[in-house]
C-alpha positions in Angstrom: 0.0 0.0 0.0 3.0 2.5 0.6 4.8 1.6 -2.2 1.7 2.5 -4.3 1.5 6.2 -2.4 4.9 6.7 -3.2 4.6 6.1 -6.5 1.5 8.4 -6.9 3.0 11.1 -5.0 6.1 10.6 -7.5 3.4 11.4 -10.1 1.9 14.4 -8.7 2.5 16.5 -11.3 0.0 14.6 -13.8 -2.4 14.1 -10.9 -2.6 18.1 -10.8 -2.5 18.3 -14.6 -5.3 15.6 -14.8 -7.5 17.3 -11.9 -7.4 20.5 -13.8 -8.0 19.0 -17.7 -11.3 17.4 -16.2 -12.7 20.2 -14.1 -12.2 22.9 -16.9 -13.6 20.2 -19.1 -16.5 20.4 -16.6 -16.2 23.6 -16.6 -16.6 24.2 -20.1 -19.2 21.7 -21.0 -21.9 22.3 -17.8 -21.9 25.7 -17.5 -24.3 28.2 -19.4 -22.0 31.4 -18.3 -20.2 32.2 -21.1 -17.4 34.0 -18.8 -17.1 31.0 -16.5 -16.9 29.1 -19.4 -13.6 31.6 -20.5 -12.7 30.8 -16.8 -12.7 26.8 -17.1 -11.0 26.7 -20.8 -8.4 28.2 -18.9 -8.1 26.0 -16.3 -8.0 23.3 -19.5 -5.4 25.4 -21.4 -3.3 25.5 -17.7 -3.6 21.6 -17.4 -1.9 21.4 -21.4 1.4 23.7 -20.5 1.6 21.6 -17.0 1.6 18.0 -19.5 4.1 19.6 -21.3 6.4 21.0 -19.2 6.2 18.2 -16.2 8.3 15.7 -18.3 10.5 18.3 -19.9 12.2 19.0 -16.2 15.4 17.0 -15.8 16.7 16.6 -12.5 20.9 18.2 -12.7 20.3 18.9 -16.5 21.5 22.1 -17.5 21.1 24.3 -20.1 22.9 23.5 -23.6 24.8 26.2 -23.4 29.2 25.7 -23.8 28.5 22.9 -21.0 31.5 20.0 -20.5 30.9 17.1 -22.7 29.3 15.0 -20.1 26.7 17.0 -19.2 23.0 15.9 -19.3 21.1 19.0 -21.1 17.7 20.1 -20.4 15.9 20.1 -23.7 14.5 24.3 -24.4 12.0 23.7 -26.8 9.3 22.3 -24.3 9.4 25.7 -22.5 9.8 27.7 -25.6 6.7 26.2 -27.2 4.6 26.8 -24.0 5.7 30.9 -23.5 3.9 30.8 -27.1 1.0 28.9 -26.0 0.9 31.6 -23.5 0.5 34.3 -25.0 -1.9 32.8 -27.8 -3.8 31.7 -24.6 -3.9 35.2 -23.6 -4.8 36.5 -26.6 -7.7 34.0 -27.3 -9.2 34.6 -23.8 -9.5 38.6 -24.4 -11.1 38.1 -27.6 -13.3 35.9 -26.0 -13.8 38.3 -23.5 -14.4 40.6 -26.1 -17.0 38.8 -27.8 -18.7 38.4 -24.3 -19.8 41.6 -24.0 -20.4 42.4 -27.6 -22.9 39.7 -27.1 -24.0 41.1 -23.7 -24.5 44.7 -25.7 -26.6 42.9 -28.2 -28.7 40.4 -25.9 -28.6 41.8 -22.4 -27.2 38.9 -21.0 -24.6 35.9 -21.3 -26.6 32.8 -20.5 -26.3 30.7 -23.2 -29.9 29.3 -22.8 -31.3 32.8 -22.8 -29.6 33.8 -26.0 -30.9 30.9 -27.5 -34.5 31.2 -26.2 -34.6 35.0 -27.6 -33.2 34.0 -30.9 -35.8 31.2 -31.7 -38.5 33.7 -30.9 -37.0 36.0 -32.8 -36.6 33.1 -35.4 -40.1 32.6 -35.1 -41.3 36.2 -35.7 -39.7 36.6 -38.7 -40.8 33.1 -40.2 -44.4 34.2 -39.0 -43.7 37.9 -40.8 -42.2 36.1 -44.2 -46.0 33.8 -44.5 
């Protein structure tokens, strides 16, 4: 039983990343807010850099830079590749943002279920208008 805790606390890095994919999955898929649905894609987008960066740590690598020979190096690109998902995170969230109050302005709210209710009577009006 011990050996199996240590292992999973060895882990803990996936257990995090996997705790946070799911409940911005959750997130993202039961919620009608469209800003707490911003909020959980987040949370998912967070879980992604942790999967890639976890395994990209070495323990006593170092950076490939005019070290000895024997060296272990510490590969760049993982970290590289997530300061870019980063920022196109960060950019993808404000336009989402954005868009949420664009669509607040036009609606008056940012309940999905609302929005969808006003456009089907609004749907309906103008199939009722066109007869």
């Amino acid at each position: 039983m011990i050996a199996g805790m240590e292992g999973l606390l060895t882990h803990y890095t996936y257990i995090v990343t996997i705790f946070l994919m799911v409940s911005g999955l959750f997130v993202v898929i039961a919620r009608g807010n469209m800003v707490k649905k911003l909020v959980g894609l987040g949370c998912f987008q967070t879980s992604v850099y942790l999967l890639y960066i976890g395994p990209a740590k070495i323990l006593g690598g170092t950076a490939p830079i005019l070290a000895p020979e024997y060296s272990v190096y510490s590969n760049p690109l993982p970290h590289v590749l997530i300061l870019t998902a980063i920022v196109v995170g960060v950019a993808t969230l404000a336009l989402g943002l954005a868009l949420t109050v664009r669509i607040n302005e036009a609606y008056g709210t940012i309940e999905e279920d609302e929005i969808f209710a006003r456009d089907m009577v609004e749907h309906a009006n103008s199939e009722e208008s066109a007869s």
